[in-house]
C-alpha positions as CSV (number, residue, x, y, z in Angstrom):
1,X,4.0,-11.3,-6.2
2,X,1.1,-12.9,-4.7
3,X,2.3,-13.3,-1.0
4,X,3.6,-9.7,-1.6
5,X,0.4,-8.8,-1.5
6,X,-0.7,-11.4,1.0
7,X,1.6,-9.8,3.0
8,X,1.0,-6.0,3.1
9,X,-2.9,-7.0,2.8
10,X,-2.8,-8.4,6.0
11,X,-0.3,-5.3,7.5
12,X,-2.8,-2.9,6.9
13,X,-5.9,-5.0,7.8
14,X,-4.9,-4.2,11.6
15,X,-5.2,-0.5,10.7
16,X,-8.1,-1.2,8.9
17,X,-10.1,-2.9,11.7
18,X,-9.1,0.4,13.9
19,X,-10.7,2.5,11.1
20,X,-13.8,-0.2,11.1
21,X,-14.4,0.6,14.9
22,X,-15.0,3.8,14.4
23,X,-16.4,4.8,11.4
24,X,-18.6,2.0,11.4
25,X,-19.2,0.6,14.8
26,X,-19.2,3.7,16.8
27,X,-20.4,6.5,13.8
28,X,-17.2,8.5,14.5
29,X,-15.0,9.9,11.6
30,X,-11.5,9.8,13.0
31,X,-8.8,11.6,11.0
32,X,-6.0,10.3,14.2
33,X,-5.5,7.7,12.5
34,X,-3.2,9.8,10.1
35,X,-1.1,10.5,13.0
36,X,-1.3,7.5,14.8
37,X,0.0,5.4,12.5
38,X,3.6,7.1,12.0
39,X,3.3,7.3,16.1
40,X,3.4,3.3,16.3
41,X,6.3,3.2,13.7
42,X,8.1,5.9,15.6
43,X,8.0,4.4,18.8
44,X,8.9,0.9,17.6
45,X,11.7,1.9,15.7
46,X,12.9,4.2,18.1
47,X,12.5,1.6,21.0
48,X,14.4,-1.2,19.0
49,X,17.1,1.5,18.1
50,X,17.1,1.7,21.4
51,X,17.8,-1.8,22.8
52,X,14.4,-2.3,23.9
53,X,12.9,-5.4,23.3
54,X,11.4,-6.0,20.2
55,X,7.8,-7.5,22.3
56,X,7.7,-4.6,24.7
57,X,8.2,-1.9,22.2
58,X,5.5,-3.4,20.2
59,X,3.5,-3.0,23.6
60,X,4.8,0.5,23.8
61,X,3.1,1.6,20.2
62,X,0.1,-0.1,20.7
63,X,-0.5,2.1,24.2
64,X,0.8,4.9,22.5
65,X,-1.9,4.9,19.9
66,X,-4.1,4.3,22.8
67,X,-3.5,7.7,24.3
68,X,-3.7,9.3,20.8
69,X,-7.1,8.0,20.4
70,X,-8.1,9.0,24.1
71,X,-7.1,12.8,23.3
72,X,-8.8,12.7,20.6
73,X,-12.0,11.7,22.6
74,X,-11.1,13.7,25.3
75,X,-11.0,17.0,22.9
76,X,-14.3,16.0,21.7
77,X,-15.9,15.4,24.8
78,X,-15.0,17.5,27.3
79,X,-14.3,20.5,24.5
80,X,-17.4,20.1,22.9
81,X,-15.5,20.1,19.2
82,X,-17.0,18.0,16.5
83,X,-15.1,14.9,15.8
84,X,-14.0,15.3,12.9
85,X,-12.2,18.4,13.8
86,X,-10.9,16.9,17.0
87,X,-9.1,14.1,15.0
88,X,-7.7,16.7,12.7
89,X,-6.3,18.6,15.6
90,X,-4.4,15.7,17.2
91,X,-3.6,14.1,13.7
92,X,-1.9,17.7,12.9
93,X,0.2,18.0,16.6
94,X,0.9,14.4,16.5
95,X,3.3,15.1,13.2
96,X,5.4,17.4,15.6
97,X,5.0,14.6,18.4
98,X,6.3,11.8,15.8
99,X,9.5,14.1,14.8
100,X,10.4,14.2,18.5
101,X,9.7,10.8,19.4
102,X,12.6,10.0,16.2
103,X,15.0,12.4,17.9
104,X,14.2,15.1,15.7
105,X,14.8,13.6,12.4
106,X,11.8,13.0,9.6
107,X,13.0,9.2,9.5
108,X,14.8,6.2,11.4
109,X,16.3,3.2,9.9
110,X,15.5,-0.8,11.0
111,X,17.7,-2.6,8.3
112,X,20.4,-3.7,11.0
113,X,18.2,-4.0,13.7
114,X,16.8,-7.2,15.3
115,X,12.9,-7.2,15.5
116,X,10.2,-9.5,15.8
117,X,9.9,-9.9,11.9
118,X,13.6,-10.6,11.7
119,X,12.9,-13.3,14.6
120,X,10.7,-15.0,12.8
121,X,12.1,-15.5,9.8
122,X,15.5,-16.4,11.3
123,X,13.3,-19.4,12.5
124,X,12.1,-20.3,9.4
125,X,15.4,-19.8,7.8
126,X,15.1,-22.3,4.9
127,X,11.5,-20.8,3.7
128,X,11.7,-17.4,1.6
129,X,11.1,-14.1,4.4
130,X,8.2,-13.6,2.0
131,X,6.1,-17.0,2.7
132,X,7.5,-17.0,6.6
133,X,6.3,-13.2,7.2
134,X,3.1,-14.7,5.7
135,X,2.7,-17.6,7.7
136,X,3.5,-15.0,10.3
137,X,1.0,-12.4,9.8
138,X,-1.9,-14.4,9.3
139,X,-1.3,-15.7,12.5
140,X,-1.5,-12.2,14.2
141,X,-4.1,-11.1,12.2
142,X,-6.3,-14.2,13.2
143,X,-5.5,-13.5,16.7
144,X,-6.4,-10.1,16.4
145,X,-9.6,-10.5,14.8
146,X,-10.9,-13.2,17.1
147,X,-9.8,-10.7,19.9
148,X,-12.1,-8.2,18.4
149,X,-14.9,-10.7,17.7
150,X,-14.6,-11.9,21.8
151,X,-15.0,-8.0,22.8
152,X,-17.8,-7.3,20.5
153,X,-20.1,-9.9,22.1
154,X,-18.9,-8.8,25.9
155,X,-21.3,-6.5,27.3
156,X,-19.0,-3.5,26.9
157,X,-18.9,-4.1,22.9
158,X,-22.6,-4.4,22.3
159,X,-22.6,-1.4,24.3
160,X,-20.6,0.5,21.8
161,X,-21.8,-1.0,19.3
162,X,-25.4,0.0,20.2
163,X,-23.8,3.7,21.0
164,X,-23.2,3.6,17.3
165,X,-26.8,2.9,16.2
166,X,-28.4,5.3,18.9
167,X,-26.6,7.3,21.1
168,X,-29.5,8.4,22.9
169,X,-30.5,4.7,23.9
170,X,-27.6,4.0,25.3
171,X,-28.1,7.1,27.9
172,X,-31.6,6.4,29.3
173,X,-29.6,3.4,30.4
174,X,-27.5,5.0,32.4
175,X,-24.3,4.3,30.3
176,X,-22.3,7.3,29.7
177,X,-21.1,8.2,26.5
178,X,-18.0,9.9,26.6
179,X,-16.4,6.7,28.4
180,X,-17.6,4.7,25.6
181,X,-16.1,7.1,23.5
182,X,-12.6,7.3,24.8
183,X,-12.5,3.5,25.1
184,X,-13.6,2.6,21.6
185,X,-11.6,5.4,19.8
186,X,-8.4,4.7,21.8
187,X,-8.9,0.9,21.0
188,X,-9.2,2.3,17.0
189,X,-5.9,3.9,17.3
190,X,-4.3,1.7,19.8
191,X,-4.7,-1.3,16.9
192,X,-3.3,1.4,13.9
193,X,-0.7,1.8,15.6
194,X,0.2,-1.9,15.6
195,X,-0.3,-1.8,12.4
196,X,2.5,0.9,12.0
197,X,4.7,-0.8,13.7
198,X,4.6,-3.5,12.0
199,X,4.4,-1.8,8.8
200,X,8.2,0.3,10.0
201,X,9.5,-3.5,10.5
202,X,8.6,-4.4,7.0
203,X,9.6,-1.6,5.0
204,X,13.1,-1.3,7.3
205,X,12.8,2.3,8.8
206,X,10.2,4.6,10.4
207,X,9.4,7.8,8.7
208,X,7.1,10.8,10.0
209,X,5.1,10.8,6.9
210,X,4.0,7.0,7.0
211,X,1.0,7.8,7.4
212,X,-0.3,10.8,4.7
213,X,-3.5,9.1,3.3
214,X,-3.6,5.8,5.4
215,X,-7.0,6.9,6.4
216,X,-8.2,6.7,3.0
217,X,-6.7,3.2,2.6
218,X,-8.4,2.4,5.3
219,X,-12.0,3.3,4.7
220,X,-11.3,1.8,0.9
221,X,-10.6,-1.3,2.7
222,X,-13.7,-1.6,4.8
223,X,-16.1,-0.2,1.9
224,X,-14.4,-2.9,-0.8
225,X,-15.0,-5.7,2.2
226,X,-18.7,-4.7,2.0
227,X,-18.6,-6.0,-1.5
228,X,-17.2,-9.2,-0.9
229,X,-19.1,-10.3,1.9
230,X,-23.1,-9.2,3.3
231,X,-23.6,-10.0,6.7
232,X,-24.4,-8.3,10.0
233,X,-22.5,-10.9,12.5
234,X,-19.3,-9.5,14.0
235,X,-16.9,-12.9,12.9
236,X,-17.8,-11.8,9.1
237,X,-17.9,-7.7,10.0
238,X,-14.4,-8.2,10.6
239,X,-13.7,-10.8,8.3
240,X,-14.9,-8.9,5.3
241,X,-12.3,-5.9,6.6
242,X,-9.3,-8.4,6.3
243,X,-10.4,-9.3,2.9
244,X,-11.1,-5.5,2.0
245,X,-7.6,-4.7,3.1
246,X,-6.5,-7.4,1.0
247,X,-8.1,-6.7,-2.6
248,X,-7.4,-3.1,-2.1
249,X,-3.9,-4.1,-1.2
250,X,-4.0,-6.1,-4.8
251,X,-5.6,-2.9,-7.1
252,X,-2.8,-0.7,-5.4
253,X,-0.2,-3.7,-6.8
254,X,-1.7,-3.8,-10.5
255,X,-2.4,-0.1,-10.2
256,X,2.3,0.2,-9.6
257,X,2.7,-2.2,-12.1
258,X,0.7,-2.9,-14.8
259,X,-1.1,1.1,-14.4
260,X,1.8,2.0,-17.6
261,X,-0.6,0.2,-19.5
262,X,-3.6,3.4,-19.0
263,X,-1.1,6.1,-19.0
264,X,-1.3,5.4,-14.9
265,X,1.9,6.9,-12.4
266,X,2.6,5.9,-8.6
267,X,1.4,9.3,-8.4
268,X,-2.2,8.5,-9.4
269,X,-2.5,5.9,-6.8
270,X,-4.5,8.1,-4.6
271,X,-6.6,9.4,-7.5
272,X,-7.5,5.5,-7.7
273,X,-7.9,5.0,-4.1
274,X,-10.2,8.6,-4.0
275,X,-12.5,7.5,-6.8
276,X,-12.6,3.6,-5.3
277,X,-14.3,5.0,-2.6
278,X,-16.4,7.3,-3.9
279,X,-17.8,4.6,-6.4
280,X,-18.5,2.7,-3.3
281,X,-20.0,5.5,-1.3
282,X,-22.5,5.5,-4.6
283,X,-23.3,2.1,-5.0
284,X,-23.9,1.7,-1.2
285,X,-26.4,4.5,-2.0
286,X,-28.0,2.7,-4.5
287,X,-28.5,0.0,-2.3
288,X,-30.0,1.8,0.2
289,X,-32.7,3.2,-2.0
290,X,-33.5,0.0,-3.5
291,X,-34.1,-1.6,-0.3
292,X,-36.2,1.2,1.2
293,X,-38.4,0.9,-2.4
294,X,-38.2,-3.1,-1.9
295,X,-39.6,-2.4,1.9
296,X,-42.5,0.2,0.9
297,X,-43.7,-1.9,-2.1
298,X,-43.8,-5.0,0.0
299,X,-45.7,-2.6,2.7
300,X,-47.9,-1.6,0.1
301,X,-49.1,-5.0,-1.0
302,X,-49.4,-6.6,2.3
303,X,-51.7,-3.4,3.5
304,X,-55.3,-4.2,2.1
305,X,-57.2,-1.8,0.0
306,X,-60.4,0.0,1.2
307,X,-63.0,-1.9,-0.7
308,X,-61.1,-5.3,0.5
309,X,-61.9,-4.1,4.5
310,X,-65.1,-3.3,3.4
């Protein structure tokens, strides 16, 4: 059970970094992600179907989630539509896109073909797949994560990251935005779609609908990380997604299993995830208000009184 969870925690945490970048590092709502996550399933198991490689079709997603992301940007750049509509728009063609890129069918099977998850655990033959696809996604997800954490301290990630804060500042110094734009929000989708494809290789097939809702799994993840850890330093911005992705990972498993308990279906899990975030959203609120009253109280007491100038 536990490495179960382990296991899919650390699938999704890829796809939840993505949704990290750019709700909360660059302050822009992408709905691709929706999209973009099927497409990185799609192309993997298509490619593998195919006799590609199982490396170079992983290589293959991850660029193809780039250029989902980059006409995304480039719809809300150079077509002056808000972002949130502009993810919507590509999210919605990219479901057409996905059914072509599976030769016209809504799914694909993996079961009998050899991929980089079958690899592995060929290697590790003796060990259960469960504690070997463990030992072999933590290993990709620290990778990815200190790949992540190297960027955000170049110049070009405290750039974005500073494009995220104030957009305006970033223009008197002669940065332009829109390239930021394209690079961080194809980097967001370029990592989802890893996670697809990774996620196709688990689960044994590809499907066009792999995605419906991922985007809410994904902001769930990075608002339950805020929870667990407080810290403005990149290593533990990112850290806190992973163990986001994680715990909400472990809610959706006692939600399946032990829901029968509350009167709770599979079908409910998205009430669960929907009102998950919402508490959060609140509680962040709260937060928020009780620092700003912390700051003007402290402000008040350190700002002497009339008859004390006197």
């Amino acid at each position: 059970m536990i490495e179960g969870i382990l296991v899919e925690g650390l699938i999704y945490a890829t796809m939840a970094l993505g949704v990290f970048i750019t709700f909360r590092v660059l302050d822009f709502p992408d709905l691709t992600v929706d999209g973009s996550f099927p497409l990185g399933a799609a192309v993997m198991a298509i490619l593998v179907s195919s006799g590609v490689p199982s490396l170079i079709a992983l290589l293959v997603a991850f660029l193809s989630g780039i250029l989902a992301g980059l006409i995304t940007a480039t719809i809300h750049n150079k077509l002056r539509v808000p972002n949130l509509l502009a993810g919507i728009l590509t999210m919605t063609m990219l479901y057409s896109i996905n059914i072509r890129v599976l030769g016209n069918r809504p799914n694909l099977p993996l079961i009998r073909q050899e991929t980089i998850l079958t690899t592995f655990t060929r290697w590790f033959e003796p060990m259960p797949d469960e504690w070997s696809l463990l030992i072999f996604f933590v290993l990709v997800t620290v990778l990815i994560k200190v790949l992540i954490d190297l960027f955000f301290r170049t110049d070009l990630g405290l750039t974005l990251g500073a494009m995220g804060n104030n957009e305006q500042m970033v223009v008197t110094q002669g940065v332009n935005p829109e390239t930021l734009k394209l690079i961080g929000v194809g980097f967001s989708n370029g990592l989802v779609a890893i996670s697809g494809a990774f996620a196709a290789q688990y689960q044994g097939f590809a499907d066009v609908n792999l995605g419906q809702g991922i985007i809410i799994a994904g902001l769930a993840s990075v608002m339950i990380g805020e929870f667990i850890l407080r810290s403005n330093r990149i290593g533990m911005l990112t850290l806190r997604v992973v163990l986001g992705s994680i715990a909400f990972r472990g809610i959706m498993y006692l939600g399946r299993y032990y829901g029968y308990y509350i009167n709770l279906t599979p079908n409910d899990l998205r009430l669960i995830t929907g009102i998950l975030i919402i508490i959060s959203l609140v509680i962040t609120q709260l937060r928020k208000q009780k620092r700003a009253t912390t700051v003007d109280l402290d402000q008040g007491r350190s700002t002497p009184s009339s008859g004390d100038a006197a």
